[in-house]
N, C-alpha and C positions, 0 to 999 in steps of 0.2 A: 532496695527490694530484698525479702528477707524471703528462707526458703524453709517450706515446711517439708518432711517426707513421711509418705502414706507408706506401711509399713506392711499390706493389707497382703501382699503375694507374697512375704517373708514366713504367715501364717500357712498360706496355701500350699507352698515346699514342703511345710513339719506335716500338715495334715494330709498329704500322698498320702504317709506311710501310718498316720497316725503314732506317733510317736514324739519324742521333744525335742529332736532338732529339725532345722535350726530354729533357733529361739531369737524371739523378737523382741527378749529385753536385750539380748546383745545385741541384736541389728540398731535397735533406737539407742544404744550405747554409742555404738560405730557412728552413728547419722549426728548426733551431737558432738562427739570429741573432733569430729570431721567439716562441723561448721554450721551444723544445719540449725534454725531456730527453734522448730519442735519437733513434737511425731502427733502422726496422723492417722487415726483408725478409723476403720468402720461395722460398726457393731450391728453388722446386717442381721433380721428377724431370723433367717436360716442358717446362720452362725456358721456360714459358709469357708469363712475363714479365721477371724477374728473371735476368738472366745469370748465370755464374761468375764474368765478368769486373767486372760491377757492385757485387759484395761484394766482393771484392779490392780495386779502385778505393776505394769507402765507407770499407775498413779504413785503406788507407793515404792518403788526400788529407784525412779530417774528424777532427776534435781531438773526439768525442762519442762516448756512447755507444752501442754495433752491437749489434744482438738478431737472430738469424738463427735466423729460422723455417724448421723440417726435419722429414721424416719421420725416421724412427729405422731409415734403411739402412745399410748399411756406407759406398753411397758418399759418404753424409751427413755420415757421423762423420768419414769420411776429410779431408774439405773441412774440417771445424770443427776437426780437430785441427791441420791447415795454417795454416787464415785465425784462428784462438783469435780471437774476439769476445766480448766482455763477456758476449753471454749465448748461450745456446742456446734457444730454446722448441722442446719435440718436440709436433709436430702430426700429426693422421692425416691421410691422404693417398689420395684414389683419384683415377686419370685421370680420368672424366667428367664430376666434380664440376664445378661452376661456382668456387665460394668451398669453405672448410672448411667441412663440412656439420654437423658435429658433433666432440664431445670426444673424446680418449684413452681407449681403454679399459683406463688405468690395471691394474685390478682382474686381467682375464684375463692380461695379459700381464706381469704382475709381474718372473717372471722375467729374462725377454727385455729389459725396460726397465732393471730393475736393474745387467743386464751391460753392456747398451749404454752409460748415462750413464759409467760409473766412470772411464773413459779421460778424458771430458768433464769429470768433477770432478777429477779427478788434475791436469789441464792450467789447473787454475783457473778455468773458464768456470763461472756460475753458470747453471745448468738448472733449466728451469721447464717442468713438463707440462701443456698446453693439454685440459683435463678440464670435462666438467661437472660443475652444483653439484648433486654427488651425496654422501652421507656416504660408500661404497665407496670412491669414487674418491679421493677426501680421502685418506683412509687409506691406502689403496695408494702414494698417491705420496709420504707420509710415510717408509713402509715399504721404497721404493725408493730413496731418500735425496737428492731434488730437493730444492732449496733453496726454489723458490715453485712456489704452482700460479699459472695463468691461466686463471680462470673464463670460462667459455663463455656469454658474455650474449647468444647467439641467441635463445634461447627465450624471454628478456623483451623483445629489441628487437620479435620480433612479435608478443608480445602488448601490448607497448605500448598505449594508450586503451581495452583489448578489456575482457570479462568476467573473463580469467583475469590481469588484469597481477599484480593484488598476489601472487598464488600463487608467480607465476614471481620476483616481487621476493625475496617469503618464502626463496624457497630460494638466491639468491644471497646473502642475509643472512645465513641460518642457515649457509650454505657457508664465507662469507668468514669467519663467528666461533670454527667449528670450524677451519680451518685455522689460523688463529691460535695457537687455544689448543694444538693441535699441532706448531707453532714454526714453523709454515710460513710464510713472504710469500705477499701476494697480488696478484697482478694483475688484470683482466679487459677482456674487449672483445670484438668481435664484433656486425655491426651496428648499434652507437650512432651517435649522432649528433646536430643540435644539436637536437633535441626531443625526446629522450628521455637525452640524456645526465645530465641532471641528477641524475635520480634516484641515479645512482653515490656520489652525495655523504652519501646514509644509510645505504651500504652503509659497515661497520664496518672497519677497519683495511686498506683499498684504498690498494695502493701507489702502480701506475701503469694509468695505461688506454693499451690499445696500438689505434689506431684509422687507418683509412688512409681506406678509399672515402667517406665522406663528407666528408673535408674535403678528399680530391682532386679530388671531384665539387663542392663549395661552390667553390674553387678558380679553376676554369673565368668564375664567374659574377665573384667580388672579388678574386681572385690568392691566390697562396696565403701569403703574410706575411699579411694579411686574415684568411683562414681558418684558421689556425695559432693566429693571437692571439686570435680569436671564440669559437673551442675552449675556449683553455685561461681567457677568464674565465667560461664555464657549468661547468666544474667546479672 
């Protein structure tokens, strides 16, 4: 299981002060020399953290793999057809939000996503829809013709020690096994971290886990070559 890091609160510390540290081509420096498989952004509409100019930078300055998380707008597609990054994750997106609240709704909007990636696979970038582990959504993104999903493990990281952990486990299982069997890749992530990441490791045919705020926040306390490396030996 290979490990991606979202790099996305590295932006949020430079942007307090407005200014250019710290800089997150060193951070995705550090996250590669330190083991990680790629870096991970997210090019949110209100450029809340993540610049245009920091994926540009990411694309051209690091020899690894770039996964550039987007809603599914035009001016999304426009960027990714420009910057072609290895991968695409399409995520939902609303201004208020704090983090991504929840998964794609794959299903309803079949069409609309179908259209949208083709440009994305035409250009070789491989697309993965950020969905939860729902059997619909499975399908749908099968049907829409993503290369992976990326399982939405919110809903276990807070049920995590509770009454309902194993239930929320059950269905990233049962998620991860159908998609499989559907030729899908699998990713997942979403609030893990290093006490509950473990578990990932019985979840069946998980490719990569794409994980930011906790090892950026671990980070702060052991640096982040430390927290990089601590990561990647819990899973």
């Amino acid at each position: 299981m290979l490990l991606g890091v979202n790099i996305d609160h590295v932006a949020t510390l430079r942007n307090a002060r407005g200014e250019n540290e710290p800089s997150v081509i060193e951070a995705a420096k550090i996250c590669i020399n330190a083991g990680a498989n790629g870096i991970t952004t997210h090019l949110r509409e209100d450029r809340r953290h993540i610049k245009d100019n920091d994926v540009y930078s990411l694309k051209k300055n690091l020899n690894c793999r770039l996964n550039l998380e987007m809603a599914a707008t035009e001016e999304m597609q426009k960027i990714a057809l420009d910057l072609l990054p290895d991968a695409c994750c399409i995520v939902p997106e609303r201004r208020q939000e704090l983090t991504t609240e929840g998964g794609l709704d794959a299903f309803t909007n079949k069409e609309y996503l179908s259209n949208f990636v083709k440009p994305l696979l035409k250009a070789g970038i491989e697309v993965s829809l950020f969905i939860t582990p729902d059997e619909t959504q499975i399908k749908a993104a099968r049907e829409i013709g993503a290369h992976f999903v990326e399982l939405h493990t919110g809903a276990f990281s807070n049920a995590f020690s509770k009454n309902n952990e194993e239930f929320e486990f059950k269905r990233l299982y049962n998620a991860a096994d159908l998609a499989h069997n559907l030729g899908l890749n699998v990713n997942a992530g979403h609030g893990l971290n290093y006490t509950n990441v473990h578990k990932m490791k019985e979840v069946p045919y998980l490719h990569e886990l794409n994980i930011g705020h906790s090892i950026i926040a671990k980070s702060v306390f052991v640096g982040l070559d430390n927290a990089v490396k601590e990561m990647l030996k819990l899973i």
